[in-house]
N, CA, C and O of each residue as an XYZ file, in Angstrom:
868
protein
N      87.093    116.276    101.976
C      86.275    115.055    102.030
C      85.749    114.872    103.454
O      86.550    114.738    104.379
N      84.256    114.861    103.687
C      83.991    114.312    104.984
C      84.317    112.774    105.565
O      84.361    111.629    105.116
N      84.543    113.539    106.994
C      85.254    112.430    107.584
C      84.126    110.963    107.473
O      84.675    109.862    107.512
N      83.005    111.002    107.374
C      82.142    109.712    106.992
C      82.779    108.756    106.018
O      83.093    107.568    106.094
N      82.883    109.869    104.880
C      82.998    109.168    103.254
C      84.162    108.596    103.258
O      84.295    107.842    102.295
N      84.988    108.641    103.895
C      86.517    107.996    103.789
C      86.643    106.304    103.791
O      87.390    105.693    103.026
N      85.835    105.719    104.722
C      85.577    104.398    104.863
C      85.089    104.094    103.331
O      85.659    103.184    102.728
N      84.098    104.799    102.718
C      83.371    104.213    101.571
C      84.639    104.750    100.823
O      85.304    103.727    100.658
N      85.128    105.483    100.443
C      86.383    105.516     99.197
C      87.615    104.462     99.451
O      88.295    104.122     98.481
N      87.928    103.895    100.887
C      89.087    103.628    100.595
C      88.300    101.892    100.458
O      89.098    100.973    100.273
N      86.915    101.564    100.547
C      86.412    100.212     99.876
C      86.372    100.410     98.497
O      86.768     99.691     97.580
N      85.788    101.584     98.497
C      85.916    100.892     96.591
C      87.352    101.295     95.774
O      87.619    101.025     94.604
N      88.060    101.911     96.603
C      89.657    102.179     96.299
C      90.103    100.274     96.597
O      90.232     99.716     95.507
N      90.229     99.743     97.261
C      90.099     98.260     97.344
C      89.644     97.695     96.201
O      90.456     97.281     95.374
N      88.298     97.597     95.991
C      87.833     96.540     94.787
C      88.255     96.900     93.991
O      88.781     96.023     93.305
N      88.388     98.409     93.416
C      88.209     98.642     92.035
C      89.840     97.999     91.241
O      90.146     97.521     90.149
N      90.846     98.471     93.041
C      92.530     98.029     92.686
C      92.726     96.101     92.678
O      93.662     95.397     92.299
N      91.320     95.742     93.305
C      92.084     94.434     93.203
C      91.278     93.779     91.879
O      91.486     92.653     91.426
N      90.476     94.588     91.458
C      89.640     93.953     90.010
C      90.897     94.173     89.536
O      91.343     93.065     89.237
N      91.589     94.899     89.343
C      92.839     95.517     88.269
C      93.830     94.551     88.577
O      94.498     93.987     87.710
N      93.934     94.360     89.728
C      95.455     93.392     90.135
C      95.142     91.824     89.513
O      95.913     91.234     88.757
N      93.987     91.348     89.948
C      93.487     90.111     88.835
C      93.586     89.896     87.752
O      93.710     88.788     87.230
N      93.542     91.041     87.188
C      93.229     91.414     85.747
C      94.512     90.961     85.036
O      94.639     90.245     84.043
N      95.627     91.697     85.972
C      96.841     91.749     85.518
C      97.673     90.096     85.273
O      98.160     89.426     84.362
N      97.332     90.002     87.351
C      98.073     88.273     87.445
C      97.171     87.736     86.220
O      97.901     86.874     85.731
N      96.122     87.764     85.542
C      95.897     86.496     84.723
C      96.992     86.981     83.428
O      97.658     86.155     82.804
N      97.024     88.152     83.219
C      98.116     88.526     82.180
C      99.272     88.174     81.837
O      99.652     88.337     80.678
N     100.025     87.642     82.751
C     101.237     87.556     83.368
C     102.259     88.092     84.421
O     103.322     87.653     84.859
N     101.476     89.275     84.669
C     102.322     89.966     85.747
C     102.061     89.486     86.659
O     101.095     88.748     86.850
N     103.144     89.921     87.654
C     103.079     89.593     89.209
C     102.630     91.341     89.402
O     103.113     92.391     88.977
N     101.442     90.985     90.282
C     100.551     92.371     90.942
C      99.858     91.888     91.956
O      99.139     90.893     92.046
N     100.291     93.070     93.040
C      99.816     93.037     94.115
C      99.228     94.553     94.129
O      99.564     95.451     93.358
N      98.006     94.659     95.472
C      97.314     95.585     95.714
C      98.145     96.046     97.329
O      98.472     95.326     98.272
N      98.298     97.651     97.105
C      98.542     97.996     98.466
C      97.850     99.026     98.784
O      97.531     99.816     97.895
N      97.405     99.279    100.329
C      96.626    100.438    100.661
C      97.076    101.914    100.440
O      96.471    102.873     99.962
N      98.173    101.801    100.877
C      98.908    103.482    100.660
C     100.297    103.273    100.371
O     100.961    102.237    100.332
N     100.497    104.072    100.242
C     102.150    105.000     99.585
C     103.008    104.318    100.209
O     103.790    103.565     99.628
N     102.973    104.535    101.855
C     103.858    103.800    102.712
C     103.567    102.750    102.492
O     104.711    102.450    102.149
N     102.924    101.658    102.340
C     103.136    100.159    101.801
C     103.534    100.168    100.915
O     104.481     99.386    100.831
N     103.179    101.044     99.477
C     103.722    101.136     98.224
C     105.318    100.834     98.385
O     106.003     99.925     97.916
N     105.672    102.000     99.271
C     107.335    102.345     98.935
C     107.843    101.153     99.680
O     108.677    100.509     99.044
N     107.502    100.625    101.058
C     107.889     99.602    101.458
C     108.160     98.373    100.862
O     109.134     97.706    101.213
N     107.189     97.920     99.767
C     106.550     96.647     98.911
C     107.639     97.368     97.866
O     108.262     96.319     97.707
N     107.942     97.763     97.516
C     109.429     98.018     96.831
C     111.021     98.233     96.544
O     111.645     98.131     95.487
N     111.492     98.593     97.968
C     112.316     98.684     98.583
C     112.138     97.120     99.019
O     113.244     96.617     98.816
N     111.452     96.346     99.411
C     111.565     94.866     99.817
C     111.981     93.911     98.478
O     112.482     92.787     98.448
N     111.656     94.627     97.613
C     111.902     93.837     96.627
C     113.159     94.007     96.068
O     113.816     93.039     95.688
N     113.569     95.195     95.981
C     114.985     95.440     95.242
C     116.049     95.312     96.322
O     116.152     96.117     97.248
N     116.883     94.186     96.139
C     118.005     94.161     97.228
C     119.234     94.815     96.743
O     119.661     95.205     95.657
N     119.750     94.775     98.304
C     120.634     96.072     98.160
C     121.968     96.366     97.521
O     122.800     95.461     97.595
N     122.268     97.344     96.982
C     123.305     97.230     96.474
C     123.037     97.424     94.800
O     123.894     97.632     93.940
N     121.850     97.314     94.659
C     121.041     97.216     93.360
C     121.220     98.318     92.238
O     121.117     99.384     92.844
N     121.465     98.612     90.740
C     121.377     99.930     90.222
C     119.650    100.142     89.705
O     119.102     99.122     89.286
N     119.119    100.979     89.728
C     118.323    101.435     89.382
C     117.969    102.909     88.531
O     118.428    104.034     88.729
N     116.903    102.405     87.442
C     117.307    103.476     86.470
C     115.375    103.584     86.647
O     114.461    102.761     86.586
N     115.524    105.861     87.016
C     114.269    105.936     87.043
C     114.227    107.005     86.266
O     115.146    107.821     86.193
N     113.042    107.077     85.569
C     112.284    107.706     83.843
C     111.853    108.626     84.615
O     112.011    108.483     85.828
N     111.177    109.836     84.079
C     110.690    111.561     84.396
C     109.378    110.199     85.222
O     108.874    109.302     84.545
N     109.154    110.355     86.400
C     107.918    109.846     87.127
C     107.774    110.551     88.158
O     108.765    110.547     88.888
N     106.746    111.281     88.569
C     106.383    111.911     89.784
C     106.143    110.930     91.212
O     106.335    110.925     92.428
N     105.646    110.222     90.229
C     104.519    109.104     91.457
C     106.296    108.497     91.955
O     106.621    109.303     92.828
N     106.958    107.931     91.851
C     108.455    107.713     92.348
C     108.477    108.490     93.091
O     108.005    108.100     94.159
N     108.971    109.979     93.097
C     109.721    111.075     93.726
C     108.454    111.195     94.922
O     108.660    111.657     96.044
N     107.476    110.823     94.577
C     106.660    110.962     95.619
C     106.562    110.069     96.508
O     106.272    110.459     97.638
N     106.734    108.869     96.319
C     106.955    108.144     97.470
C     108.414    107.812     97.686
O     108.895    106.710     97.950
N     109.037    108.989     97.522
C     111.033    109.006     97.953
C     111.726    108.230     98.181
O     112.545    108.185     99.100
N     111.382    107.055     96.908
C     111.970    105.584     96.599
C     113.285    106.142     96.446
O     114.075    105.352     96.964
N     113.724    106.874     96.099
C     115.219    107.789     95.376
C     115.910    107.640     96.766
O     117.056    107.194     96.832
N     115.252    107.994     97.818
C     116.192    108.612     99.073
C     116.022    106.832     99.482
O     116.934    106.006     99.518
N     114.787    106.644     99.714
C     114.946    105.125    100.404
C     115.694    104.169    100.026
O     116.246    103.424    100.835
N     115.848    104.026     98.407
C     116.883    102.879     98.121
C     118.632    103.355     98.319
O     119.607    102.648     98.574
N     118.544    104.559     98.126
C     119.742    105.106     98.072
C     120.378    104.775     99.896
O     121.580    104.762    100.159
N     119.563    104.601    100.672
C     119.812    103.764    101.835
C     120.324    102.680    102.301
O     120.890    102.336    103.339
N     119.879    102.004    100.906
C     119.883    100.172    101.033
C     121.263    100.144    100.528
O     121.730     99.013    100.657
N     122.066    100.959    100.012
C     122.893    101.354     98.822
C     122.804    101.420     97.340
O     123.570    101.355     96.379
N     121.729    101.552     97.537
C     121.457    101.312     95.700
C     121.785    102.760     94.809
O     121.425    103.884     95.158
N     122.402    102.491     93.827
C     122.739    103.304     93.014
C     121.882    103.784     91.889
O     122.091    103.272     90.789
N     120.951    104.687     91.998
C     120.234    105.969     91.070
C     120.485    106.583     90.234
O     121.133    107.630     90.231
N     119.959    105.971     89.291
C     120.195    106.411     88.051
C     119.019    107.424     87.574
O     117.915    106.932     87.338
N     119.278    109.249     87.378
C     118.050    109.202     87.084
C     118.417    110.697     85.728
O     119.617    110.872     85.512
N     117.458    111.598     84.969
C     118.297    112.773     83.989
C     117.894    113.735     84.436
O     118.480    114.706     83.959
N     116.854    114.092     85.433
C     116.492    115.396     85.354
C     117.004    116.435     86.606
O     116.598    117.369     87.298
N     118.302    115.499     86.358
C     119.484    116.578     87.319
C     119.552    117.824     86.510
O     120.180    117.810     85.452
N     118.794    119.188     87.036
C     119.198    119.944     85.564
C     120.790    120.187     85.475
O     121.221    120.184     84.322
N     121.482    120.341     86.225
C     122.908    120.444     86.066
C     123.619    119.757     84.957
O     124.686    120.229     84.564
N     123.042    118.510     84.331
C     123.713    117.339     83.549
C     123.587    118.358     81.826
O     122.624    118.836     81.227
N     125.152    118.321     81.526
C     124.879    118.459     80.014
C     123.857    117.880     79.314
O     123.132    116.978     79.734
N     123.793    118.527     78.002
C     123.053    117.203     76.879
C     123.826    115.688     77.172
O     123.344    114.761     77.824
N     125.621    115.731     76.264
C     125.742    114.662     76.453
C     125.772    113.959     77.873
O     125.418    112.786     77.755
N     125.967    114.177     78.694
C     125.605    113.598     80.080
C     124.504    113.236     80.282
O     124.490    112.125     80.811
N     123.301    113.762     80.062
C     122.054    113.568     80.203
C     121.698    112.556     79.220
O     120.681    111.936     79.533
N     122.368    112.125     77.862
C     122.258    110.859     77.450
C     123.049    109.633     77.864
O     122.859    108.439     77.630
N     123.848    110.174     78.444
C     124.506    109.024     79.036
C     123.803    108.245     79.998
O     123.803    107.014     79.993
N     122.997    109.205     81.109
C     122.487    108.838     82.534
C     121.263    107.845     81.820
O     121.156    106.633     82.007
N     120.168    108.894     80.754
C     119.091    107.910     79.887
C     119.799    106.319     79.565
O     119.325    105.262     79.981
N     120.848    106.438     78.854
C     121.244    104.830     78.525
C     121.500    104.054     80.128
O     120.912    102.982     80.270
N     122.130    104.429     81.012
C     122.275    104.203     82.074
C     120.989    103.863     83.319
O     121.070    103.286     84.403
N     120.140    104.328     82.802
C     118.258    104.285     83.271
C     117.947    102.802     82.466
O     117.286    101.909     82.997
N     118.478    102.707     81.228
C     117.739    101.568     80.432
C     118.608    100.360     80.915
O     118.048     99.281     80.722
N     120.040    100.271     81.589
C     120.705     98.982     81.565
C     120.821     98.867     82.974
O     121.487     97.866     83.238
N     120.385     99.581     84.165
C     120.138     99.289     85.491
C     119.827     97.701     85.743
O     119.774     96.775     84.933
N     119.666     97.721     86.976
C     119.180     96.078     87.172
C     118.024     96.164     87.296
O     117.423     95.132     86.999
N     117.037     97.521     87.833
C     115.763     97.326     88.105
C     115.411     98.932     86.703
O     116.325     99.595     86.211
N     114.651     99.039     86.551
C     113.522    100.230     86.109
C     112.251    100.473     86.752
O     111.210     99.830     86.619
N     112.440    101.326     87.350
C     111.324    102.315     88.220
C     110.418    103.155     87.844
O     110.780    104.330     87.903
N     109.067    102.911     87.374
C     108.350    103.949     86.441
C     106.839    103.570     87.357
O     106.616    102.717     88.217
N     105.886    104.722     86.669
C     104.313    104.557     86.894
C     104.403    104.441     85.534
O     105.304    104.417     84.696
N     102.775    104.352     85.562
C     102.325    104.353     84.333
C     100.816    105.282     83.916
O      99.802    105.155     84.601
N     100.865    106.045     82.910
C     100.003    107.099     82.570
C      98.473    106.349     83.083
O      97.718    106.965     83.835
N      98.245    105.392     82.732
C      97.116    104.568     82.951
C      97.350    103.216     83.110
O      98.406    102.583     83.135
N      96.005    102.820     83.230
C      95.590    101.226     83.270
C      94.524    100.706     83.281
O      93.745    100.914     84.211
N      94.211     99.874     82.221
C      92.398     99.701     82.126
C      91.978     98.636     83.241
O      92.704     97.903     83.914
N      90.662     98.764     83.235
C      90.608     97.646     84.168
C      90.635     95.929     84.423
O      90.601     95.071     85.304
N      90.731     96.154     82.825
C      91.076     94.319     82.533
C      92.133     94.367     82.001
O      92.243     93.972     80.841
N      93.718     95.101     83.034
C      94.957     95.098     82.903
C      95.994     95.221     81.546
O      97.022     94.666     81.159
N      95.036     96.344     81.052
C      96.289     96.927     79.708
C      96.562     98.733     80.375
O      95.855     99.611     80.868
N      98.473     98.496     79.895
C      99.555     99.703     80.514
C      99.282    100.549     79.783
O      99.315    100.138     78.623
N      98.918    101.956     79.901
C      98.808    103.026     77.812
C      99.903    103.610     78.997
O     100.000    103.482     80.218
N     100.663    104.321     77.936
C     101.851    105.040     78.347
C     102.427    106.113     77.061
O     103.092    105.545     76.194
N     102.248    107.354     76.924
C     103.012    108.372     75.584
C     103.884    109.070     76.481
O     103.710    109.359     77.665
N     104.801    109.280     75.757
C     106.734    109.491     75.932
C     106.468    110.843     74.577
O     105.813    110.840     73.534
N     107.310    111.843     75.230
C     108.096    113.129     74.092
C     109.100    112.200     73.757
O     108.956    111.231     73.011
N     110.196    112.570     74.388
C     111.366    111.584     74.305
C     111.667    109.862     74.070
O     112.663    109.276     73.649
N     110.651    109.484     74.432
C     110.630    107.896     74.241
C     111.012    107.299     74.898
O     110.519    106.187     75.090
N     112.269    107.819     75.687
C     112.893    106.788     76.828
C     112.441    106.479     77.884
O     113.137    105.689     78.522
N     111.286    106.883     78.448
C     110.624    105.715     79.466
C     109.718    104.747     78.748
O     109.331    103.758     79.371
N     109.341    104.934     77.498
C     108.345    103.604     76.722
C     109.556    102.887     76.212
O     109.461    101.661     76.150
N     110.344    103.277     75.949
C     111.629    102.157     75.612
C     112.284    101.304     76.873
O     112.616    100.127     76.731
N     112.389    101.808     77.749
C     112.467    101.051     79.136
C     111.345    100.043     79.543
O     111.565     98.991     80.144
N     109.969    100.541     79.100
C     108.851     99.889     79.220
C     108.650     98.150     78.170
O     108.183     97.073     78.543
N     109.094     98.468     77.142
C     108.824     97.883     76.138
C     110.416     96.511     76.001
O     110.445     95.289     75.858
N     111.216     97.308     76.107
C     112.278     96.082     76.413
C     113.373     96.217     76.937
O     114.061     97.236     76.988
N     113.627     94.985     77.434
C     114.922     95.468     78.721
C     115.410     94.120     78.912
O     114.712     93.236     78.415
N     116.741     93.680     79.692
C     116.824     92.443     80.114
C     116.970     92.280     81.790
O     117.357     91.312     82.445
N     116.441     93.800     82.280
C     116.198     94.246     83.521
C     115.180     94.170     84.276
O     114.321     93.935     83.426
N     114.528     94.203     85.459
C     113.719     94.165     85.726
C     112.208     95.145     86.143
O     112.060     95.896     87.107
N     111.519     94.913     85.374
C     110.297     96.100     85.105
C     109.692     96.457     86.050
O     108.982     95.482     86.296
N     109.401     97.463     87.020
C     108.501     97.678     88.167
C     107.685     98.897     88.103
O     108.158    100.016     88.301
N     106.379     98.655     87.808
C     105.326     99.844     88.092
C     104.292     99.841     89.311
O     103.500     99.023     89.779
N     104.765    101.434     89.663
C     103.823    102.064     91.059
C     102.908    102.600     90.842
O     103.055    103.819     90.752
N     101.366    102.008     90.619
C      99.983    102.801     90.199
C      99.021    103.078     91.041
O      98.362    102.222     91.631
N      98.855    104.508     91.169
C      97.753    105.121     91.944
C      96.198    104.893     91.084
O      96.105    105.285     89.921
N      95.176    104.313     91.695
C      94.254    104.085     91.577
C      93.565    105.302     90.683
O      92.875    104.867     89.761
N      93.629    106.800     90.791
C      93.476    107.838     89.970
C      93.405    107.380     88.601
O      92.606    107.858     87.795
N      94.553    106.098     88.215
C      94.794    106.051     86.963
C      94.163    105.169     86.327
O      94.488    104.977     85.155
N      93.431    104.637     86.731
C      92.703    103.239     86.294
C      91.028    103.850     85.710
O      90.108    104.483     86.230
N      91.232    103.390     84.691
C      90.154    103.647     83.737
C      89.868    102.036     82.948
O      90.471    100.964     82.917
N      88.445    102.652     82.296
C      87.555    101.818     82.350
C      87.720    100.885     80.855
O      87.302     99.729     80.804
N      88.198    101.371     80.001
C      89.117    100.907     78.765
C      90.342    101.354     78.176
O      91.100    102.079     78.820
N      90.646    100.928     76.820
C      91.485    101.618     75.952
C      91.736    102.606     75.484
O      92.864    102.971     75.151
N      90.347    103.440     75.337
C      89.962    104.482     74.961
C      89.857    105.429     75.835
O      90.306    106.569     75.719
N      89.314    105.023     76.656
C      89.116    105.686     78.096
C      90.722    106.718     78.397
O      90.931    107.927     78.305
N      91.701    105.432     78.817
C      92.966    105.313     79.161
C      93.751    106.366     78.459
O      94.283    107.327     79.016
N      93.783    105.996     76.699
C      94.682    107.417     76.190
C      93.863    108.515     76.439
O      94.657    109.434     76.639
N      92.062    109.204     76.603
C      92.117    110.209     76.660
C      92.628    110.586     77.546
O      93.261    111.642     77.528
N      92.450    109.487     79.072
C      93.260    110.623     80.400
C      94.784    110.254     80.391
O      95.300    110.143     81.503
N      95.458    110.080     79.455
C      96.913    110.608     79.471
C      97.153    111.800     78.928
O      98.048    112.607     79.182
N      95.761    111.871     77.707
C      96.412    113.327     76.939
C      95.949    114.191     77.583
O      96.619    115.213     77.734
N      94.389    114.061     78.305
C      93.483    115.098     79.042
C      94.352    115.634     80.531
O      94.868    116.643     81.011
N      94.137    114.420     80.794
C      94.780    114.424     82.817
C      95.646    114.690     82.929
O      96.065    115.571     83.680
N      96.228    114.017     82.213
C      98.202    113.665     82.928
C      98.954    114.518     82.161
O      99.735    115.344     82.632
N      98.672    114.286     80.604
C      99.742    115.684     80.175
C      99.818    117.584     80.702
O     100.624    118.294     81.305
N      98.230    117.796     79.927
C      98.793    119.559     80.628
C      99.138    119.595     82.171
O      99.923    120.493     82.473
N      98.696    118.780     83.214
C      99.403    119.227     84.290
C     100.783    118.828     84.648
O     101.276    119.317     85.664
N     101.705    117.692     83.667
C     103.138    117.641     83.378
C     103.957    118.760     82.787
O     104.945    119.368     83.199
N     103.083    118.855     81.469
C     103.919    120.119     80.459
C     104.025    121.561     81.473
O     104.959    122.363     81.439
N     102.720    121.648     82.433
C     103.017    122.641     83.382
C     104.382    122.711     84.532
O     105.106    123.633     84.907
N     104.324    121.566     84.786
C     105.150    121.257     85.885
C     106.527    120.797     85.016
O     107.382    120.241     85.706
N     106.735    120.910     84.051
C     108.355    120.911     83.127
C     108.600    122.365     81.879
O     109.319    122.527     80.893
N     107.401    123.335     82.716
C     107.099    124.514     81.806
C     107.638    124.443     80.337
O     108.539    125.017     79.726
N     106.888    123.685     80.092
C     106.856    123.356     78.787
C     105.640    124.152     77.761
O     104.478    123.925     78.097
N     105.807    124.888     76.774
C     104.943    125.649     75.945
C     104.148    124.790     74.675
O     104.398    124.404     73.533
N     103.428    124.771     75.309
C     102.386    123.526     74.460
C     101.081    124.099     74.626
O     101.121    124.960     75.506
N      99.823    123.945     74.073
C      98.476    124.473     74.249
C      97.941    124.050     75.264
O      97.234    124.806     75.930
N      98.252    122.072     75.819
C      97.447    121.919     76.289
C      97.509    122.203     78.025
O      96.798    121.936     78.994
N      99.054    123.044     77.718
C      98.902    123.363     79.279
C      98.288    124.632     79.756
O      98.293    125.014     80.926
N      97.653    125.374     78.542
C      96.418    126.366     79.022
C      95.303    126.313     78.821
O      94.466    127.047     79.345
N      95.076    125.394     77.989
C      93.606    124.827     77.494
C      93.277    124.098     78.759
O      92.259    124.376     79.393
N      94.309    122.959     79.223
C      93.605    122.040     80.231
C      93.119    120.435     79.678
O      92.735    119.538     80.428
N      93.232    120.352     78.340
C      93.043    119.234     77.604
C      93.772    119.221     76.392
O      94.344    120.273     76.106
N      93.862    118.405     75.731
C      94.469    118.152     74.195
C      93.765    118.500     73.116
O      92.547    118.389     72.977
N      94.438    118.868     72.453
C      93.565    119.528     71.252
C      94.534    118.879     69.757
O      94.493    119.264     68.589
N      95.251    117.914     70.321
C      95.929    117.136     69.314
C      96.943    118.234     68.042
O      96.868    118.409     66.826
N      97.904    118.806     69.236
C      98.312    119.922     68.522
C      99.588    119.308     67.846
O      99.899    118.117     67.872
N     100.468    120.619     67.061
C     101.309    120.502     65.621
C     102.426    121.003     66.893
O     103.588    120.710     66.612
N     102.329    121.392     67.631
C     103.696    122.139     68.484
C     104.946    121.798     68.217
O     105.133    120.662     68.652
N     105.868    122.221     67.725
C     107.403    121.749     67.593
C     107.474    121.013     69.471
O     107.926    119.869     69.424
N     107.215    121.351     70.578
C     107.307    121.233     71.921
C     106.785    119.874     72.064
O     107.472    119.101     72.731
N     105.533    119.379     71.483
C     104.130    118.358     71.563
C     105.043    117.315     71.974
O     105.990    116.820     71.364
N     104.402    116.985     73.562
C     105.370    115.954     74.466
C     104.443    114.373     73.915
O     104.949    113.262     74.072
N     103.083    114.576     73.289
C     102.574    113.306     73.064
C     103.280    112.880     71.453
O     102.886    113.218     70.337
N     103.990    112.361     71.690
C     104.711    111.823     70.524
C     105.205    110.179     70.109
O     105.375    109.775     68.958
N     105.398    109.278     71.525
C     105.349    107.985     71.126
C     104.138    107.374     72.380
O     104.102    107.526     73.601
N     103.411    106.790     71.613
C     102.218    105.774     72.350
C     102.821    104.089     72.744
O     103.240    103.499     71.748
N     102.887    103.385     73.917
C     103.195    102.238     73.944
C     101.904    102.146     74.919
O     101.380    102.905     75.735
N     101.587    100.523     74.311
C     100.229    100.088     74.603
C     100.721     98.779     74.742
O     100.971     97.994     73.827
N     100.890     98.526     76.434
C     101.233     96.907     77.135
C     100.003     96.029     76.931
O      98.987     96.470     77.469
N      99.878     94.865     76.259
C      98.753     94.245     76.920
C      99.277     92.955     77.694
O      98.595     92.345     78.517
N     100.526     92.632     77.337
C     100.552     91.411     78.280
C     102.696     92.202     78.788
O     103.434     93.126     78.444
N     102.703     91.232     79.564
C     104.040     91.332     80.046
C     105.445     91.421     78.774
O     105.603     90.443     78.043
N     106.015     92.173     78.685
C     106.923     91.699     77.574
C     107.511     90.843     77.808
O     107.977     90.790     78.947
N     107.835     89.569     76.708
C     107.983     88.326     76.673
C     109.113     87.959     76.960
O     109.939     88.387     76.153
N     109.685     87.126     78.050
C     110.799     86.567     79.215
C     110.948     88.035     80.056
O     112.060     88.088     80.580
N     110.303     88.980     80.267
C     111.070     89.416     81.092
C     110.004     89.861     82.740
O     108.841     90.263     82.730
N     110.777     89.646     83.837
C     109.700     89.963     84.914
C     109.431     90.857     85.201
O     110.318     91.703     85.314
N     107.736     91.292     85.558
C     107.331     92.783     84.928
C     106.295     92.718     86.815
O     105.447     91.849     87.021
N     106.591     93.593     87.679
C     106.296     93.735     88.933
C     105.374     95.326     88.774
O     105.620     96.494     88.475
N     103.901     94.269     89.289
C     102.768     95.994     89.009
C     102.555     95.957     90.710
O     102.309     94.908     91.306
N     102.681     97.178     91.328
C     102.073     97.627     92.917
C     101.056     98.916     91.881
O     101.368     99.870     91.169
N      99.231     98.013     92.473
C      98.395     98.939     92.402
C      98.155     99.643     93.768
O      98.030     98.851     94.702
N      98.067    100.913     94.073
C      98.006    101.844     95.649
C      96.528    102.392     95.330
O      95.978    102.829     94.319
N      96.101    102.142     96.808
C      94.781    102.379     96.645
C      94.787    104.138     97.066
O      93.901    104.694     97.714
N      95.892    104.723     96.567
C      95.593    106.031     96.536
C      95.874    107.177     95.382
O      96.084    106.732     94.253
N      95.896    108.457     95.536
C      95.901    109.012     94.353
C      97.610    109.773     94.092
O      98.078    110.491     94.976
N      98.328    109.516     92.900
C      99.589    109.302     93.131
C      99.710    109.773     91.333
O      99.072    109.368     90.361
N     100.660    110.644     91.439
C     101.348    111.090     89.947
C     100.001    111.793     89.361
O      99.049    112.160     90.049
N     100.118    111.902     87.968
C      99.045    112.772     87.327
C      98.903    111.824     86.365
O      98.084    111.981     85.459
């Protein structure tokens, strides 16, 4: 990117995140807009006090801003499965243990711009964390993800975000050589449950940080 154009991306990286953050507060969420990663991770770690358990779902955009190492500072206890070391049953244990934390730590596949979450799960257990809890909900969204509707939104979870996941969990599916979805039969096929937020789930507090940068797939 030339060094000119940077001023003009990180303005409309601004509007486009705080049209979205509006969108949201009228929804019910509490959303704030931050410039980068390092505010991201900061504006989160401020929020979860210490000592806290936290349960975090397969999320890149997390591991990328090394909320894992930072809270684990504060003392907070990490809950997360893709230790590959963990048996099956262990690895369901840690999943139930992700869902009854005090906080839940996730992105989200998308977000339209008049503040609806699309999110598809293989496994289900980060849309089940999403969908209900008596814990507290927190999503970290890179501006990448914000699309322009509903429609919009699931194609770039199945287009965008999946084949370059199924790649990165070498997973044997089509669409990680095709490059898009082709709405396949795969015994493997990680698009298997759809959860579609439009408002906050009901009593519980649901914390959106939009980053005006590009973060997860």
């Amino acid at each position: 990117m030339q060094e000119k154009n940077i001023p003009v991306w990180k303005s409309h990286h601004t509007n486009i995140g705080q049209t979205v953050v509006k969108a949201l507060n009228a929804k019910g969420y509490s959303a704030s807009y931050v410039a980068t990663a390092e505010e991201a991770a900061k504006a989160v770690c401020d929020l979860i006090p210490e000592n806290s358990t936290v349960g975090v779902p397969g999320t890149s955009t997390i591991r990328e801003l090394n909320l894992l190492e930072l809270l684990e500072e504060k003392g907070c206890t990490i809950f997360h499965h893709w230790d590959p070391s963990l048996s099956p049953d262990e690895k369901n244990i840690r999943l139930r243990e992700e869902l009854e934390s005090d906080f839940f730590l996730t992105s989200s596949n998308a977000v339209t711009q008049d503040g609806i979450l699309v999110n598809i799960d293989g496994t289900g257990n980060r849309v089940a964390g999403m969908a209900w809890g008596t814990n507290t909900l927190i999503f970290v969204i890179g501006v990448n993800k914000i699309c322009r509707d509903l429609e919009s939104a699931i194609k770039r979870v199945k287009d965008t975000a999946t084949p370059p996941n199924a790649i990165r969990l070498n997973i044997d599916v089509p669409c990680a050589k095709t490059g898009h979805c082709i709405d396949c039969n795969s015994s493997s096929r990680v698009c298997r449950a759809t959860l579609i937020l439009e408002r906050p789930p009901m009593g519980r507090k649901v914390h959106v940080f939009i980053v005006g940068e590009s973060l997860g797939y």
